[in-house]
C-alpha positions as CSV (number, residue, x, y, z in Angstrom):
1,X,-89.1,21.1,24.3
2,X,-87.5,19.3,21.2
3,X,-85.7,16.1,21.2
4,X,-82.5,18.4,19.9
5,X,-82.7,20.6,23.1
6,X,-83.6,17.2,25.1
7,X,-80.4,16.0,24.2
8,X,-78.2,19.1,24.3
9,X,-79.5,18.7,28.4
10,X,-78.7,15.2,28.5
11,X,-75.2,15.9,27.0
12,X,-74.7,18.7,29.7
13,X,-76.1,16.6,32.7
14,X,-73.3,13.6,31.4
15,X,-70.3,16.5,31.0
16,X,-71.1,17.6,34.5
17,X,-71.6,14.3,36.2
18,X,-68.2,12.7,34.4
19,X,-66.6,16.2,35.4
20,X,-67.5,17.7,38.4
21,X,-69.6,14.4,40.5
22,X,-66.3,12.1,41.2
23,X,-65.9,8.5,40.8
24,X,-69.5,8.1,41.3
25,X,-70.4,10.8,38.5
26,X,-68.0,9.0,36.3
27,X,-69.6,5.5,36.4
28,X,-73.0,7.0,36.0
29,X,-72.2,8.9,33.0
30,X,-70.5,5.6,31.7
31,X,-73.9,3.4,32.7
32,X,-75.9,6.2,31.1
33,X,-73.9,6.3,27.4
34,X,-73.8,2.5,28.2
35,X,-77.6,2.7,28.2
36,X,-78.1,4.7,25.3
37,X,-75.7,2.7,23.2
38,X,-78.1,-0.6,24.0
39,X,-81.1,1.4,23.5
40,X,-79.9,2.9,20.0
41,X,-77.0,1.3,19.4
42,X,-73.3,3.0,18.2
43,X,-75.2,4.9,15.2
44,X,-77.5,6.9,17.8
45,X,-74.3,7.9,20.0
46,X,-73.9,11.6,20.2
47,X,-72.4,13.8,16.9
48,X,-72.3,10.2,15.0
49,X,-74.0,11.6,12.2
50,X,-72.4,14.7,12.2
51,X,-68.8,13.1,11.9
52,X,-70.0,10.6,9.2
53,X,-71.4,14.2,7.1
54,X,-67.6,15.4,7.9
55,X,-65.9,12.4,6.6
56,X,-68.0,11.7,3.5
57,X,-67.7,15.0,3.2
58,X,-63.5,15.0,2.9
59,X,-64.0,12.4,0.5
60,X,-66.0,13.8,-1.9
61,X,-64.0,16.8,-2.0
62,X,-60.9,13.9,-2.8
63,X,-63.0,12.8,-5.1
64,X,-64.4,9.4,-3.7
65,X,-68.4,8.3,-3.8
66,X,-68.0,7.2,-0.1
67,X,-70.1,6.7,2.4
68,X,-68.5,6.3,5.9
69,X,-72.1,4.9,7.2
70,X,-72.3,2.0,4.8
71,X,-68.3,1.3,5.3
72,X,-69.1,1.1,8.8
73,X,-72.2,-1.4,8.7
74,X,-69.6,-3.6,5.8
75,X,-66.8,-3.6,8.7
76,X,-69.4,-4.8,11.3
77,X,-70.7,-7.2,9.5
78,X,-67.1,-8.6,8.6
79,X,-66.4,-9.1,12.4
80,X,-69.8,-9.9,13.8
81,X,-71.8,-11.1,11.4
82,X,-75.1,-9.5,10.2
83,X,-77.0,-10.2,13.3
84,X,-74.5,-8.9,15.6
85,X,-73.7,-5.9,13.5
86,X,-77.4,-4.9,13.0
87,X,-77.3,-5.2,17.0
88,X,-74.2,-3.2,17.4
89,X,-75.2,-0.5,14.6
90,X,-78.9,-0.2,16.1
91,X,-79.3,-1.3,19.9
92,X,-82.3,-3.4,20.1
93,X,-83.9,-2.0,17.2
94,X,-81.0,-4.3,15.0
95,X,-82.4,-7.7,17.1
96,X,-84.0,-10.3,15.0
97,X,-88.0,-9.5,15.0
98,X,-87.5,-6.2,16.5
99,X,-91.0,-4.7,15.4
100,X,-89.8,-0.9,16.1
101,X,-87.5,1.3,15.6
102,X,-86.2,2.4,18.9
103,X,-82.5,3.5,17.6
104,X,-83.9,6.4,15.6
105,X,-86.3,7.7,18.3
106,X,-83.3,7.7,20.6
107,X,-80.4,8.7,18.8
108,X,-78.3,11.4,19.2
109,X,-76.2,10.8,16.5
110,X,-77.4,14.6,14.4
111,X,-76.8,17.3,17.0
112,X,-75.0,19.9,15.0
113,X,-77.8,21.4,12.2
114,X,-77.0,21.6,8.5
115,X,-73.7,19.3,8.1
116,X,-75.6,17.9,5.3
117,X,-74.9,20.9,3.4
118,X,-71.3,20.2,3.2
119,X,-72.7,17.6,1.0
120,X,-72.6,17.3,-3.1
121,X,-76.2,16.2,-3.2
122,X,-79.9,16.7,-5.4
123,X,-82.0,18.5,-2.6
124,X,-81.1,20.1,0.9
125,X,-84.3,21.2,1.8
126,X,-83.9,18.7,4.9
127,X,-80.6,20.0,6.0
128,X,-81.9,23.4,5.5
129,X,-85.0,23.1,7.7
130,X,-82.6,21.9,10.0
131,X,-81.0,25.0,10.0
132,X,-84.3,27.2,10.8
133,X,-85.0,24.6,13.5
134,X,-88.9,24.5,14.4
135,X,-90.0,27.5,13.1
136,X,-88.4,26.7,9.9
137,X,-90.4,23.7,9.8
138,X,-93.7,25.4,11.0
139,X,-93.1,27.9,8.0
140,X,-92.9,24.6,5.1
141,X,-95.7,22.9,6.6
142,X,-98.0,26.5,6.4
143,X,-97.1,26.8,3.5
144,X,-97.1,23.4,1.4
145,X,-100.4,23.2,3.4
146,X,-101.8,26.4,1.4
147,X,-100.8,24.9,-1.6
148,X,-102.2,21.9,-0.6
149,X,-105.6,23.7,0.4
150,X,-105.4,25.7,-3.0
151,X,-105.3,22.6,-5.4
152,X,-108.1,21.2,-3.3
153,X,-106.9,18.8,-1.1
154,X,-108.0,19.7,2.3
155,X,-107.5,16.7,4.2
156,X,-104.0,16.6,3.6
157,X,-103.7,20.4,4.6
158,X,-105.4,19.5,7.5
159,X,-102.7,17.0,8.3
160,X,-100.0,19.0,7.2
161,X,-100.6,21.4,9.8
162,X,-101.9,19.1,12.5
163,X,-99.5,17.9,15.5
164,X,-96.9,15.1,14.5
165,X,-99.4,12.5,16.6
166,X,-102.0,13.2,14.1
167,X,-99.6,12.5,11.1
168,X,-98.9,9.3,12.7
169,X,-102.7,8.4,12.9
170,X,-103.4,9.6,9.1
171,X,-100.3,7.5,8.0
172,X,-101.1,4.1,10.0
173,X,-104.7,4.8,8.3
174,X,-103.2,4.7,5.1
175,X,-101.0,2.1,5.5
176,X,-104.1,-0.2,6.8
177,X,-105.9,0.3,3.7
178,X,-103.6,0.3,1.0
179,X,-100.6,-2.5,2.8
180,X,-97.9,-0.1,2.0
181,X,-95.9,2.6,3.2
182,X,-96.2,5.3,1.1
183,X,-93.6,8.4,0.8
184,X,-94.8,12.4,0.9
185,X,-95.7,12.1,-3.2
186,X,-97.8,9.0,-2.7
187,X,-95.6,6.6,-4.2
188,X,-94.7,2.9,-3.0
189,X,-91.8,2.7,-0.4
190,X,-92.4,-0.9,1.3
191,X,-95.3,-3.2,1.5
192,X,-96.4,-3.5,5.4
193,X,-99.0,-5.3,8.2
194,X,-101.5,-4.7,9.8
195,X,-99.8,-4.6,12.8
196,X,-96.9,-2.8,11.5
197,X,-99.9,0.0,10.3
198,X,-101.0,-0.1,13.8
199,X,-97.6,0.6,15.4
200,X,-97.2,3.9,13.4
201,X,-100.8,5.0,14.3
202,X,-99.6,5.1,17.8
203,X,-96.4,7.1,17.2
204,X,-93.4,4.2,16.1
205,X,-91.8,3.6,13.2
206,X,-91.6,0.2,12.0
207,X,-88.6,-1.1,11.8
208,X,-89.1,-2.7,8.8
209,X,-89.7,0.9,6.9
210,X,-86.8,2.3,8.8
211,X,-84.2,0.0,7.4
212,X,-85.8,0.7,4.1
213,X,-86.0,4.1,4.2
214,X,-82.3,3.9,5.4
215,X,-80.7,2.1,2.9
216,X,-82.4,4.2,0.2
217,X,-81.5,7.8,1.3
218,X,-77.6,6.3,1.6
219,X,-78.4,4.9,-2.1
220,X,-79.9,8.0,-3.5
221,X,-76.8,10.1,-1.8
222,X,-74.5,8.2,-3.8
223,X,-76.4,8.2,-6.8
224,X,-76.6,11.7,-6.5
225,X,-72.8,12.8,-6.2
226,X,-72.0,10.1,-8.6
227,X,-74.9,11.9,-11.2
228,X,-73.6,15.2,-10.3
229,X,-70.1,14.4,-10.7
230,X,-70.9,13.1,-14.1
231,X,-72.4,16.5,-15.3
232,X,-70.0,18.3,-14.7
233,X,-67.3,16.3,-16.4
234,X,-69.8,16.9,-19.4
235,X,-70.3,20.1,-18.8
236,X,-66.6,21.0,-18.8
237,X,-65.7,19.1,-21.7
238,X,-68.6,21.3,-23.8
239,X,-67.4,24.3,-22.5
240,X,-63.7,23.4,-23.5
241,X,-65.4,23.0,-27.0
242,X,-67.3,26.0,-27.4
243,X,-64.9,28.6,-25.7
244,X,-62.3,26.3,-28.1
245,X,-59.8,26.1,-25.2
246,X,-58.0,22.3,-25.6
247,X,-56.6,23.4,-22.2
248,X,-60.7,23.1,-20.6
249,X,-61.1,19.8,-22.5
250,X,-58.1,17.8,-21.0
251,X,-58.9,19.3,-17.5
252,X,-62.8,17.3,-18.1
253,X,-60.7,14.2,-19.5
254,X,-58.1,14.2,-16.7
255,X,-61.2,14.5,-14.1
256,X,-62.9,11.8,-15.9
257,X,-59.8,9.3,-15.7
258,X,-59.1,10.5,-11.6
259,X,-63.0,9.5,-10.7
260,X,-62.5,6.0,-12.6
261,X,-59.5,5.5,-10.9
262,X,-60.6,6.2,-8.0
263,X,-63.9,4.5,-8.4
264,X,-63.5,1.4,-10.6
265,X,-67.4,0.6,-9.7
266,X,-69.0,3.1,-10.5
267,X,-67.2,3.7,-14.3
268,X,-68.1,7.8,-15.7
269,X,-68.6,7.4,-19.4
270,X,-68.8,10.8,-21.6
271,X,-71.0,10.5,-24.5
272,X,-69.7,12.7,-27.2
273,X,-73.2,12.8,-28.9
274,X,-74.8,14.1,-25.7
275,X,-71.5,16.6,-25.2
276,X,-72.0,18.2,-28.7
277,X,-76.0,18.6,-28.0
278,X,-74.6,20.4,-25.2
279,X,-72.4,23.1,-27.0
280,X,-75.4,23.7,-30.1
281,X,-77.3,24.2,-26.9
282,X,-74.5,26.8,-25.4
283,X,-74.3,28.7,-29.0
284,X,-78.3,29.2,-28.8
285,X,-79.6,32.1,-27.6
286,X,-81.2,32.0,-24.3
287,X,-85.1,32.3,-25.4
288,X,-83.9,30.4,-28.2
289,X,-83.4,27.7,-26.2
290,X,-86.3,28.0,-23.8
291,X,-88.6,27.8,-27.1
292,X,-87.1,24.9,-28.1
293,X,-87.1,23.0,-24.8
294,X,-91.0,24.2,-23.6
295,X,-93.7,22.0,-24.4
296,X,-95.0,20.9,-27.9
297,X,-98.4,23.0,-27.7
298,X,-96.3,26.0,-26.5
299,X,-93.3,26.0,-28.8
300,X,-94.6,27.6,-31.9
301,X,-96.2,30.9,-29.8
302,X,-93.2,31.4,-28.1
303,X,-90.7,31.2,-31.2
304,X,-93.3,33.3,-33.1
305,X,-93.3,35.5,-30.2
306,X,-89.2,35.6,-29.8
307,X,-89.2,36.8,-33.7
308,X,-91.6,39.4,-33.3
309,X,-89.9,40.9,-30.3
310,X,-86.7,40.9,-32.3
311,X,-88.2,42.6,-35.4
312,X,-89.7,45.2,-32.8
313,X,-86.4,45.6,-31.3
């Protein structure tokens, strides 16, 4: 059984003892979100993630780099301090010295799949896998296994395909001999213990990474929408230019002044040097410009080989 049809259960046993079980029911479904909510705290309550993907989602369709997740930890820190809001954001994982993360092995904040696709962001392979549930994720792991197995590295296609306990192990063992906790492309994420190292052979995550890890997917999200945001404010503007429609260009500059306005700290600046790269780019051909974008080594085969195909043709 997955934790996601674990706690669809869990949410049908409390809907049926608040509903149907009487006072009694009532107070037990109270002491059990009660529990929960000390366990994980109010960010591992049920469809907590999925409303934050709704909101953040309604503002960046109003055209706001907002994050309803960091809001929320600002807001409880204004009222209870960091210590208090850490415990009220995260249960006991958010105490001072908590060496685990208990809150995201509990929490039942991200019941509904794929909400993260309603979001302007880089890569939705994780909401998408989401989507195709296990087997989805059986399928990625087959497969960036093969490619693993193909370039050579067997060990790590032999983890890639192994049970999530063994995962654990191979990443507590790496973190024991290297002192860090390293993401999926082998780069740095946060330096960590021994002890830490031993706590994710057996299964938990530290909460030391977990805050990490945290604070820089909500980071790269924003970056993201605000990079994304950005480009096409550029690209508009070079497409007002090269279809010569002044009507195309004032729509970019009108977008550009709504996002400052709207988000004095994080300023949109449109280089016009990089926007008229952009339209000599647009009045290339197509394997005009792939020649002229491919590698140095390849670059002169390729443009000899566009000519000759357009003397042939």
């Amino acid at each position: 059984m997955t934790f996601k049809s674990y706690s669809v259960n869990y949410l049908e046993l409390l809907h049926r003892m608040a509903t149907q079980g009487g006072p009694e029911g009532r107070q037990a479904a109270l002491l059990m979100l009660g529990t929960l909510m000390l366990m994980a705290g109010s960010s591992g309550l049920p469809f907590v993630d999925d409303a934050e993907d709704l909101i953040d989602f309604l503002g960046q369709r109003l055209g706001y780099n907002f994050s309803s997740k960091k809001t929320k930890q600002e807001f409880l820190e204004n009222l209870f301090g960091r210590a208090g809001a850490q415990f009220v954001d995260k249960g006991l994982t958010g105490l001072p010295g908590s060496p685990i993360d208990v809150s995201g092995r509990l929490s039942m904040a991200n019941l509904i799949p794929g909400t993260g696709l309603l979001l302007k962001k880089a890569d939705h392979t994780r909401d998408v896998a989401e989507l195709a549930g296990p087997m989805g994720d059986m399928a990625a792991r087959v497969f960036q296994a093969g490619d693993q197995a193909l370039s050579g590295d067997l060990g790590k296609a032999a983890v890639s395909l192994a049970p999530k306990a063994v995962g654990n192990l191979a990443k507590g063992v790496d973190m024991a001999s290297t002192g860090m906790y390293r993401d999926d492309k082998g780069y740095k994420v946060i330096e960590t213990t021994p002890t830490e190292a031993a706590m994710k052979m057996f299964g938990f995550q530290p909460a030391t990474v977990a805050e990490v890890q945290q604070a820089n997917y909500l980071h790269q999200r924003s970056k993201d929408f605000y990079n994304q945001h950005a480009q096409d404010i550029r690209a508009r503007w070079a497409k007002g230019i090269f279809e010569n429609s002044p009507a195309q260009v004032e729509s970019a500059r009108l977008l550009l002044d709504q996002w400052n306005v709207q988000n004095p700290d994080q300023r949109i600046g449109v280089n016009m040097q990089a926007v008229v790269r952009r339209v000599k780019e647009m009045r290339k051909s197509k394997d005009q410009r792939i020649a002229d974008t491919a590698p140095k080594a390849m670059r002169a085969s390729m443009r000899r080989e566009v000519e000759a195909m357009r003397e042939g043709g």
